[in-house]
N, CA, C, O and CB atoms as a CASP TS submission, in Angstrom:
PFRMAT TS
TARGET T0000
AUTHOR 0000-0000-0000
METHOD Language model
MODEL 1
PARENT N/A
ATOM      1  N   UNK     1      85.087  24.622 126.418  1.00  0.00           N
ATOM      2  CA  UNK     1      83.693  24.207 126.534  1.00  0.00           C
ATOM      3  C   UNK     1      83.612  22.764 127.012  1.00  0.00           C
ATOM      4  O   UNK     1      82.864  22.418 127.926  1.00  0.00           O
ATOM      5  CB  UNK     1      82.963  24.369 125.187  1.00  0.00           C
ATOM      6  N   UNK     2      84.368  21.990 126.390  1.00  0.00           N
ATOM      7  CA  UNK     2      84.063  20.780 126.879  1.00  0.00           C
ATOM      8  C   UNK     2      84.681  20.227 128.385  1.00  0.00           C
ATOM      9  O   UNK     2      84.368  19.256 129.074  1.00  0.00           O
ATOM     10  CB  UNK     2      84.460  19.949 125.808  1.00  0.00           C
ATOM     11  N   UNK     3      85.678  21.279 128.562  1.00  0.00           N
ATOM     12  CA  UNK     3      86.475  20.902 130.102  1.00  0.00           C
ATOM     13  C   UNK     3      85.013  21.389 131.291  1.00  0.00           C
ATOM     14  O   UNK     3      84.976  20.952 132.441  1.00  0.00           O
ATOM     15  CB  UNK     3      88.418  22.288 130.429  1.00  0.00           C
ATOM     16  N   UNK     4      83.928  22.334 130.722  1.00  0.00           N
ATOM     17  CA  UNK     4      82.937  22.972 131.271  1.00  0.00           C
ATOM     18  C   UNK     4      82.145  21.797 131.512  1.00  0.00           C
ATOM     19  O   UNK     4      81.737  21.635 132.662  1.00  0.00           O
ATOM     20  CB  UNK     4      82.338  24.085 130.480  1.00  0.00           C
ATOM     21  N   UNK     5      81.886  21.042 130.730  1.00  0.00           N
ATOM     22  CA  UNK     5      81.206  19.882 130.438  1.00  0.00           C
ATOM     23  C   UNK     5      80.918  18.327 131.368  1.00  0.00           C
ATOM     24  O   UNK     5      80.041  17.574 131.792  1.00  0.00           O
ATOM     25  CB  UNK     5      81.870  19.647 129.347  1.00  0.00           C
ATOM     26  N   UNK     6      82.889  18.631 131.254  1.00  0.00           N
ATOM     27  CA  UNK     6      83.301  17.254 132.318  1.00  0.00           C
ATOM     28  C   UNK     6      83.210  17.530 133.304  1.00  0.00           C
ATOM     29  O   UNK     6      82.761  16.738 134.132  1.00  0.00           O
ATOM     30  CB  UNK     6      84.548  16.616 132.395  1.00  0.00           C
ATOM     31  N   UNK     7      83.618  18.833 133.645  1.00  0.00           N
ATOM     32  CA  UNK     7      83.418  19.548 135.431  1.00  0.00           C
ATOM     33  C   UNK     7      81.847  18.912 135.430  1.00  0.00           C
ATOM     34  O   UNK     7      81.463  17.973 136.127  1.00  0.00           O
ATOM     35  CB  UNK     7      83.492  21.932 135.718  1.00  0.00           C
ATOM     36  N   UNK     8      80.881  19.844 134.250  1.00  0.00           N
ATOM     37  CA  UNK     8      79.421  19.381 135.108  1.00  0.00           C
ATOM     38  C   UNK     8      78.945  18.062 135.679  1.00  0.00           C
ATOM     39  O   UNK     8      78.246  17.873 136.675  1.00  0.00           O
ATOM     40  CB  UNK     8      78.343  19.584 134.292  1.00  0.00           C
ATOM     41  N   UNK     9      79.532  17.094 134.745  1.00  0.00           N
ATOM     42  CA  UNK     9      78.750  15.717 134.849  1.00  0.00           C
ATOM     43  C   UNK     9      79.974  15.008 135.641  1.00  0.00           C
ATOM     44  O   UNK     9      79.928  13.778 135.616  1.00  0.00           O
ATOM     45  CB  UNK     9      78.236  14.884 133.176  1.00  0.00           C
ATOM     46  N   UNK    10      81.180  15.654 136.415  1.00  0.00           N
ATOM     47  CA  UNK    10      81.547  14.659 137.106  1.00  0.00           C
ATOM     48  C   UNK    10      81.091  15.580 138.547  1.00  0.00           C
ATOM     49  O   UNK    10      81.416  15.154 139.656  1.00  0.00           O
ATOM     50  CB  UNK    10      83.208  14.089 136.787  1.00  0.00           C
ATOM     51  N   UNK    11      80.437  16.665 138.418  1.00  0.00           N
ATOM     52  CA  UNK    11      80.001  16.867 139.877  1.00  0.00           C
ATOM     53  C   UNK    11      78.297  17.195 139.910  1.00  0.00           C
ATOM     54  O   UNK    11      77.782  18.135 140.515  1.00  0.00           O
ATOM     55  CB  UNK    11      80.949  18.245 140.572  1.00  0.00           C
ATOM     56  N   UNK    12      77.508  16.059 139.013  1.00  0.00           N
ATOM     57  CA  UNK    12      76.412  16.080 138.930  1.00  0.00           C
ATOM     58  C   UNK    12      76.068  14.993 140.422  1.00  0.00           C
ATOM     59  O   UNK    12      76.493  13.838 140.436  1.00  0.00           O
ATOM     60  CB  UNK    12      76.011  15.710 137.378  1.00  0.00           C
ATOM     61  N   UNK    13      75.513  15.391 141.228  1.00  0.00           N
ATOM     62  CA  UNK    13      74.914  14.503 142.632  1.00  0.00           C
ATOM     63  C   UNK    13      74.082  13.501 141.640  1.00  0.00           C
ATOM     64  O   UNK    13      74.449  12.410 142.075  1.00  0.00           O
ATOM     65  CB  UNK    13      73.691  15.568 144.046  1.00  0.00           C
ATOM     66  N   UNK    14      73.387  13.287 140.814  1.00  0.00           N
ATOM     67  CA  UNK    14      72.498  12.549 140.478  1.00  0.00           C
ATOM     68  C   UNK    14      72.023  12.026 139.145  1.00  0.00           C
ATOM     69  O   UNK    14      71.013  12.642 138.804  1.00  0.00           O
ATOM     70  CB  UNK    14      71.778  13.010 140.941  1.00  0.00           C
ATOM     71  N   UNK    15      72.426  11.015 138.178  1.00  0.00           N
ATOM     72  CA  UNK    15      72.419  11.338 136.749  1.00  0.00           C
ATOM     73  C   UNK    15      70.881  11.144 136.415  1.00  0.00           C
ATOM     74  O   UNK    15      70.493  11.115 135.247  1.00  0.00           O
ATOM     75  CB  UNK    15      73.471  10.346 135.828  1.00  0.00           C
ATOM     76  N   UNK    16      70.125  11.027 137.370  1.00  0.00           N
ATOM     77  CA  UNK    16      68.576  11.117 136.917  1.00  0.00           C
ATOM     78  C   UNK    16      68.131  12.810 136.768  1.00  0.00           C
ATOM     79  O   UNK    16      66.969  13.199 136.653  1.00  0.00           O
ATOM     80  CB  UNK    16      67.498  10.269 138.244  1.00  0.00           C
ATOM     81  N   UNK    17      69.111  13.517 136.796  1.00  0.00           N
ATOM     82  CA  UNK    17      68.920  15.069 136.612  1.00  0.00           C
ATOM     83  C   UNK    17      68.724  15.200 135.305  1.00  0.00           C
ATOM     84  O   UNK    17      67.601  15.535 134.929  1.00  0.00           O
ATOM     85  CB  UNK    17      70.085  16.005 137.052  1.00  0.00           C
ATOM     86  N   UNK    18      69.680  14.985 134.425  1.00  0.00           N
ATOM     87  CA  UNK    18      69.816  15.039 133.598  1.00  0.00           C
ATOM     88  C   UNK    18      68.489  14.457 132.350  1.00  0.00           C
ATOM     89  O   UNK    18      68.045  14.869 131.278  1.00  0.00           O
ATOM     90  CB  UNK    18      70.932  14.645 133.808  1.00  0.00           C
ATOM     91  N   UNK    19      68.253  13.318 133.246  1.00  0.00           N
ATOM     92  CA  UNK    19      67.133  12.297 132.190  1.00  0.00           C
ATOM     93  C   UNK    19      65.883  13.380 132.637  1.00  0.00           C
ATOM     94  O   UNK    19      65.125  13.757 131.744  1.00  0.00           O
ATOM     95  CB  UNK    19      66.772  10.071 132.797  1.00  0.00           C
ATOM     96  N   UNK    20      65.686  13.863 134.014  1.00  0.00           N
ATOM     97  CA  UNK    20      64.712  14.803 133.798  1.00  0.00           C
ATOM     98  C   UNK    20      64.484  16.140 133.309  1.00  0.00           C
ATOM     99  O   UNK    20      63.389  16.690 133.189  1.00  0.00           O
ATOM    100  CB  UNK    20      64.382  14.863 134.574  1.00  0.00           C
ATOM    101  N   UNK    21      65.717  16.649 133.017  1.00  0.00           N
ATOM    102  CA  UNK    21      65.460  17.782 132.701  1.00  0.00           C
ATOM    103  C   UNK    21      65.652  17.674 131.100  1.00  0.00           C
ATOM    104  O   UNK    21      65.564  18.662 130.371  1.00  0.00           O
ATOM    105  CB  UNK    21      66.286  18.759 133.498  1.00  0.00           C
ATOM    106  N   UNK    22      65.897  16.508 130.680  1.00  0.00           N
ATOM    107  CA  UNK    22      65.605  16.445 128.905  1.00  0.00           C
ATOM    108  C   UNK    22      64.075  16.640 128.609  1.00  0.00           C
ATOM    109  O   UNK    22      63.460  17.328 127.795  1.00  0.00           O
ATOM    110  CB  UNK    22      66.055  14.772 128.146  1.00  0.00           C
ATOM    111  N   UNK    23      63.530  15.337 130.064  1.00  0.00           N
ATOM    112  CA  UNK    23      62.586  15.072 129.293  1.00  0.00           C
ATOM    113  C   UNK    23      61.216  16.617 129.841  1.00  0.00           C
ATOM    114  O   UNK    23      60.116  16.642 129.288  1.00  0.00           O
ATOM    115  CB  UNK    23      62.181  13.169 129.621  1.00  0.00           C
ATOM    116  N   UNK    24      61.510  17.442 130.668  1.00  0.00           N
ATOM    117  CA  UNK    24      61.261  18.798 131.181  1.00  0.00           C
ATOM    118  C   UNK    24      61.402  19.296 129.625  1.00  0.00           C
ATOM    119  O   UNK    24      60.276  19.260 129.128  1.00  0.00           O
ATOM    120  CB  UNK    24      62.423  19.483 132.497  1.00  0.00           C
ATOM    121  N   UNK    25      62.287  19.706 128.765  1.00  0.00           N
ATOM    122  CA  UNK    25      62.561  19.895 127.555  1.00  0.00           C
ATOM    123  C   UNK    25      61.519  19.485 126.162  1.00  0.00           C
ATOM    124  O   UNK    25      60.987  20.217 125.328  1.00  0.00           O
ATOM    125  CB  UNK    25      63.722  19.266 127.572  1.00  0.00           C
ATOM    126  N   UNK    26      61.504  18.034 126.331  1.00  0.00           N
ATOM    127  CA  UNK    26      60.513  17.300 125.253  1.00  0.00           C
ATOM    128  C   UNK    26      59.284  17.584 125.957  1.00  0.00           C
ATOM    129  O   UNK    26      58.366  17.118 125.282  1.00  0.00           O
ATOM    130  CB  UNK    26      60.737  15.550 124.950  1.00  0.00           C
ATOM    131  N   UNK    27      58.832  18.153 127.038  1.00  0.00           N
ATOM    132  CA  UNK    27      57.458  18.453 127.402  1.00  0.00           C
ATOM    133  C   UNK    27      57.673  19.846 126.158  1.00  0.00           C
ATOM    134  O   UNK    27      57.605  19.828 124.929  1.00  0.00           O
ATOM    135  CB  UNK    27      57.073  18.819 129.433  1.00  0.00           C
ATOM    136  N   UNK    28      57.888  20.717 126.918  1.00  0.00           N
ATOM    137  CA  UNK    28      58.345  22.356 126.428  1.00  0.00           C
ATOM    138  C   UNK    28      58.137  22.301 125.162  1.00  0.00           C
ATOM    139  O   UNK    28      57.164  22.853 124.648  1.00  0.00           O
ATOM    140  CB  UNK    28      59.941  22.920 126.650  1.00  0.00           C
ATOM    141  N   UNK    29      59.161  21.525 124.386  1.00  0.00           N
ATOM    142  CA  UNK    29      59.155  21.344 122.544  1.00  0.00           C
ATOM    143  C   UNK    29      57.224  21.604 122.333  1.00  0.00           C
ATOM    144  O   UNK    29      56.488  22.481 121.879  1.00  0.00           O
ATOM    145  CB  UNK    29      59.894  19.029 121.817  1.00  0.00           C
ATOM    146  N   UNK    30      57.057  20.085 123.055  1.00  0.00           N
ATOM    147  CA  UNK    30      55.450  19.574 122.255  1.00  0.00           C
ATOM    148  C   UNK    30      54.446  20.608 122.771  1.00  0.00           C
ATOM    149  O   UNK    30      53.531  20.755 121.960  1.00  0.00           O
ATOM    150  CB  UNK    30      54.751  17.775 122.788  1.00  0.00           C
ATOM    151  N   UNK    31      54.323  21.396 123.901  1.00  0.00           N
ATOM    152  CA  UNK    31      54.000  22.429 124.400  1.00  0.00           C
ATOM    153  C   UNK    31      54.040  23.606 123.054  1.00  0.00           C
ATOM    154  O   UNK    31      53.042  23.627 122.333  1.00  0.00           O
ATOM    155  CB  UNK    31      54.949  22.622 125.657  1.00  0.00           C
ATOM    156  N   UNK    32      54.880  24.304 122.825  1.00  0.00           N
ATOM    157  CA  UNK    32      55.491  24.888 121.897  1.00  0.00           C
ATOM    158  C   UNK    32      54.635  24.685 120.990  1.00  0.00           C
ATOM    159  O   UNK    32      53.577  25.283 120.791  1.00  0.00           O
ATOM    160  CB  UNK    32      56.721  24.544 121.642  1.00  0.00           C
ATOM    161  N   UNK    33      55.209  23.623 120.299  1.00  0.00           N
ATOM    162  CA  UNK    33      54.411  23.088 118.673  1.00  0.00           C
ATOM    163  C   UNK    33      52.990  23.020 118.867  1.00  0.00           C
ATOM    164  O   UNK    33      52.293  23.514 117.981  1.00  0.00           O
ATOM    165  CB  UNK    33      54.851  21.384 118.057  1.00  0.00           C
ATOM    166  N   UNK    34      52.315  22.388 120.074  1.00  0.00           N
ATOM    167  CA  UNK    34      51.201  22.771 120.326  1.00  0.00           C
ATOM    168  C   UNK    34      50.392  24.285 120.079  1.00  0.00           C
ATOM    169  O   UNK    34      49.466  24.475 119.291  1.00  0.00           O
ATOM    170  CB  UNK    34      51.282  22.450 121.404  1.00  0.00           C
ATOM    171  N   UNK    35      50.901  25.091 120.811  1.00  0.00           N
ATOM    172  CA  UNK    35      50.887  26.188 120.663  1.00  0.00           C
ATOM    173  C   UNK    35      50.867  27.278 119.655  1.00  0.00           C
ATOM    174  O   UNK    35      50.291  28.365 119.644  1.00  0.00           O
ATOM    175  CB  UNK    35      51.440  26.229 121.120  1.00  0.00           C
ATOM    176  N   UNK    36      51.675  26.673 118.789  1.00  0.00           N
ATOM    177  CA  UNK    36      51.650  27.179 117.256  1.00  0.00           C
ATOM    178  C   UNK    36      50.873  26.780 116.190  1.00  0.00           C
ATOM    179  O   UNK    36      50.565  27.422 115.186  1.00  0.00           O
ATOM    180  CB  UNK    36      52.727  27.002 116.726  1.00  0.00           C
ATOM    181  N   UNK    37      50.425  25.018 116.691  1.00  0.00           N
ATOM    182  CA  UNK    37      49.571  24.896 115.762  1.00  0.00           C
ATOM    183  C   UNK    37      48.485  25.330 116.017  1.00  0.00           C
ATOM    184  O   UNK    37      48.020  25.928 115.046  1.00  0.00           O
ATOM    185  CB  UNK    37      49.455  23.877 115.389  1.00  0.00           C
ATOM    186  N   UNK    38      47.536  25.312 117.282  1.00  0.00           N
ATOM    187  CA  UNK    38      46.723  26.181 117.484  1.00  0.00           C
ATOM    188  C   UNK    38      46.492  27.633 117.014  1.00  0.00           C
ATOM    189  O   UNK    38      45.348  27.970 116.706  1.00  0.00           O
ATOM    190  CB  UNK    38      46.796  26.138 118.423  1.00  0.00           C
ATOM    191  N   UNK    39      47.777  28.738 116.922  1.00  0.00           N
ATOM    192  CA  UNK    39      47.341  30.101 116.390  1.00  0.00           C
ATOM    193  C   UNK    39      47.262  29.699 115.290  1.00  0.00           C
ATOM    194  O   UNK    39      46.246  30.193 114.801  1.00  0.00           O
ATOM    195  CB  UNK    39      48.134  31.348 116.517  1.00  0.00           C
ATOM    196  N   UNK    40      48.042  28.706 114.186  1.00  0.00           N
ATOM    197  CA  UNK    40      48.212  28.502 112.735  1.00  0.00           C
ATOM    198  C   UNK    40      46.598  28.240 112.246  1.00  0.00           C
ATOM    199  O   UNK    40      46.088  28.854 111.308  1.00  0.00           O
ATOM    200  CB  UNK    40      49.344  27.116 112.394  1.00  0.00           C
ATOM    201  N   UNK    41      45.893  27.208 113.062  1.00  0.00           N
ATOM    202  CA  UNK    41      44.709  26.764 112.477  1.00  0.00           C
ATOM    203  C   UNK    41      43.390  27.098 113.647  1.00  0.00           C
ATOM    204  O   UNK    41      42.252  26.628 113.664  1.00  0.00           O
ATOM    205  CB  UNK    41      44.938  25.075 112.083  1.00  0.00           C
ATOM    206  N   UNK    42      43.681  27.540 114.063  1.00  0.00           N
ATOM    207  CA  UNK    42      42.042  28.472 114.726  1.00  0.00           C
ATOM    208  C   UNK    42      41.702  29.134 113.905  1.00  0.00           C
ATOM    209  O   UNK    42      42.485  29.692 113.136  1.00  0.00           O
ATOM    210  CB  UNK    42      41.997  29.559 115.994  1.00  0.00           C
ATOM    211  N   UNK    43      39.911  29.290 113.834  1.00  0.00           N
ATOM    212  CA  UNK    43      39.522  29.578 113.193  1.00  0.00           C
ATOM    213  C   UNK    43      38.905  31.526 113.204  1.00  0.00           C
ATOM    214  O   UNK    43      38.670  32.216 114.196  1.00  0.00           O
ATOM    215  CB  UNK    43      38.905  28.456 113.162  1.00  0.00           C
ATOM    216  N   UNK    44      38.854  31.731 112.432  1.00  0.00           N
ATOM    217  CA  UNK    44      38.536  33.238 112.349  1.00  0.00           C
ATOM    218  C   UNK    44      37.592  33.854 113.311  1.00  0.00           C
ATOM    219  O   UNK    44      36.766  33.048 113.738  1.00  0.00           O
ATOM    220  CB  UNK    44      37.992  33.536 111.067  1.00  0.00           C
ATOM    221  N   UNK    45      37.478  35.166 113.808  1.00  0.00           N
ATOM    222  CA  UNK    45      36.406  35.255 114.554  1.00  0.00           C
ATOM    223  C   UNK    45      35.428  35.455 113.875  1.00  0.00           C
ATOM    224  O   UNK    45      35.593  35.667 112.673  1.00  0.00           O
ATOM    225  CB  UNK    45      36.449  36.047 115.420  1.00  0.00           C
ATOM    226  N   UNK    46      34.053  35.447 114.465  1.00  0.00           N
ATOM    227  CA  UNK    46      33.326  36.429 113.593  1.00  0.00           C
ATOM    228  C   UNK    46      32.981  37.261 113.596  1.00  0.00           C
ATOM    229  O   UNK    46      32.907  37.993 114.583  1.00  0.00           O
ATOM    230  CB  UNK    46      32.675  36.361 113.251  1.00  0.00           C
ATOM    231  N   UNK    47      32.520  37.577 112.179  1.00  0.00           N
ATOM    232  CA  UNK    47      32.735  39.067 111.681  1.00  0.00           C
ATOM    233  C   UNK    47      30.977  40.023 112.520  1.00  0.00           C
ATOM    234  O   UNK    47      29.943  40.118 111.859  1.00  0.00           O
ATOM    235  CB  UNK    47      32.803  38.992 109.297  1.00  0.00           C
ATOM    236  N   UNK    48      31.051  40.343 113.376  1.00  0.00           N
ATOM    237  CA  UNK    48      29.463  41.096 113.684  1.00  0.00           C
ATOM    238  C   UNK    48      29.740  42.420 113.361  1.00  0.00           C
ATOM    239  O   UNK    48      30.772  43.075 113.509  1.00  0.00           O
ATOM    240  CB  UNK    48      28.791  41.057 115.381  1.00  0.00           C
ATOM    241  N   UNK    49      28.264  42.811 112.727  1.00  0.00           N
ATOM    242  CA  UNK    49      28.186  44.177 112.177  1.00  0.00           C
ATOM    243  C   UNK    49      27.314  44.493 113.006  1.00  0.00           C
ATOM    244  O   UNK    49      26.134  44.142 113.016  1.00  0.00           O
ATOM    245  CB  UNK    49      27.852  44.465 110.737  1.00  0.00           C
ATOM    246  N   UNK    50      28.084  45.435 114.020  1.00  0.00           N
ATOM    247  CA  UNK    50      27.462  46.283 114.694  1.00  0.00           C
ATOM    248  C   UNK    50      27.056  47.661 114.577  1.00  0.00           C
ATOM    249  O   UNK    50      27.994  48.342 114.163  1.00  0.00           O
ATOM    250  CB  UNK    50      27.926  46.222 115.439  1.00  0.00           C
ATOM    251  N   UNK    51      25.768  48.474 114.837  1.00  0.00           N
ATOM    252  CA  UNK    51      25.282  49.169 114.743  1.00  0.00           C
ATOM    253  C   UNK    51      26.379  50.462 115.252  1.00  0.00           C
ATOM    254  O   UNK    51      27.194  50.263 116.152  1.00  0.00           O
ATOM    255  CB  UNK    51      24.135  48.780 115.224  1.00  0.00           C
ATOM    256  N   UNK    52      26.271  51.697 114.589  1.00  0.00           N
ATOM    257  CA  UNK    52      27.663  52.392 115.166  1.00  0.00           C
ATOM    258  C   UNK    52      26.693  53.234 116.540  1.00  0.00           C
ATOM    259  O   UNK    52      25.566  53.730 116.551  1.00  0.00           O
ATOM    260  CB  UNK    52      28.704  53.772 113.674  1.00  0.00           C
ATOM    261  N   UNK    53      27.817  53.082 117.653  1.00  0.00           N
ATOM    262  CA  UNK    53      27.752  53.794 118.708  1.00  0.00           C
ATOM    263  C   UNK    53      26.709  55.035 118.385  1.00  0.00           C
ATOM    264  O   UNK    53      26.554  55.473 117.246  1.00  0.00           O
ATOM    265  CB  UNK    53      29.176  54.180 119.096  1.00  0.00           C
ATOM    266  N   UNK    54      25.960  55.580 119.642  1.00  0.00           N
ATOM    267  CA  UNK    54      25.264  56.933 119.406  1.00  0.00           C
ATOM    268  C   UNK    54      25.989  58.161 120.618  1.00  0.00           C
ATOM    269  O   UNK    54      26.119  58.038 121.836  1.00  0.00           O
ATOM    270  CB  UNK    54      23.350  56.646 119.687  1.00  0.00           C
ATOM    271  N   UNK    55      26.242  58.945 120.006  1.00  0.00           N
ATOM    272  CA  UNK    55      27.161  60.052 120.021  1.00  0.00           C
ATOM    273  C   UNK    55      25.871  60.906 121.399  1.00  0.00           C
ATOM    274  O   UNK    55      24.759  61.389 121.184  1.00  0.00           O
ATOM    275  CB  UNK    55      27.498  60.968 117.995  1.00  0.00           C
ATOM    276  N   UNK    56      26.850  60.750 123.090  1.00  0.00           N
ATOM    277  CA  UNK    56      26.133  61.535 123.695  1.00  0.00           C
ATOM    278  C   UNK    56      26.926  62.281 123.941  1.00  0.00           C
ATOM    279  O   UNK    56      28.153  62.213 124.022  1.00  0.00           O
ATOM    280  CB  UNK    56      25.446  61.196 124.580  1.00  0.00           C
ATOM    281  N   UNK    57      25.730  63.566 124.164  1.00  0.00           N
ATOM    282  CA  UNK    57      26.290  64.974 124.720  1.00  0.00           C
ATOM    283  C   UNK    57      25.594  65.490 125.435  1.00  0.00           C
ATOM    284  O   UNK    57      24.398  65.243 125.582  1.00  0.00           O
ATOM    285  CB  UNK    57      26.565  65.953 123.910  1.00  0.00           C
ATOM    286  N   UNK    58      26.345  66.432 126.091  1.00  0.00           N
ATOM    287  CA  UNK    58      25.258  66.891 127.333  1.00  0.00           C
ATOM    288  C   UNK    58      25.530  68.277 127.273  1.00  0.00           C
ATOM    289  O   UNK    58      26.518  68.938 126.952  1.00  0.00           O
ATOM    290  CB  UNK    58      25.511  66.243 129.022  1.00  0.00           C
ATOM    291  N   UNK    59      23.896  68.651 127.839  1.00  0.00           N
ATOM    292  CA  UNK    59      23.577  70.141 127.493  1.00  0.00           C
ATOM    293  C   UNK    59      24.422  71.106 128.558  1.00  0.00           C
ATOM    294  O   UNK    59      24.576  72.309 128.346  1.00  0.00           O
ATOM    295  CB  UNK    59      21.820  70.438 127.634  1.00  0.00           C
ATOM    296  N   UNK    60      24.935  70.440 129.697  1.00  0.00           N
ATOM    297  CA  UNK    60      25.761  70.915 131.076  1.00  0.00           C
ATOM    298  C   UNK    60      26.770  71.965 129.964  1.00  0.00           C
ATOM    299  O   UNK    60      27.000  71.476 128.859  1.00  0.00           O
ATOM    300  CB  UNK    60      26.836  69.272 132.235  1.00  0.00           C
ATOM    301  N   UNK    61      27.275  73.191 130.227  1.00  0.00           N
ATOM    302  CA  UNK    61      28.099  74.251 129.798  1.00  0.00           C
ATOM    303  C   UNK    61      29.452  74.509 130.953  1.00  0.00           C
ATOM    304  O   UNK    61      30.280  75.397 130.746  1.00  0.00           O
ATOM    305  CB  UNK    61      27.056  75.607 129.643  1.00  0.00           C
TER
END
């Protein structure tokens, strides 16, 4: 794993890759957590009591 490692970063063209795709990452995280806290604390829908449907039929045989 780590010989995988040294290969990458000694044939990285650019070490600003790296700083961007962390920080591509720390977007994603807060994205994420965003995301969860939103389903966690939204609020309920509401509840409507609707009248029940009326049952058509047709006289066609």
């Amino acid at each position: 794993m780590a010989a995988v490692l040294i290969a990458y970063f000694d044939s990285m063209d650019d070490p600003y890759d790296l700083v961007l795709s962390m920080f591509a990452l720390g977007i994603a995280a807060v994205m994420l957590v965003a995301g969860e806290l939103y389903l966690v604390t939204r609020p309920d829908p509401p509840k409507n009591v609707a009248p029940s449907s009326s049952v058509v039929t047709s006289s066609i045989n």
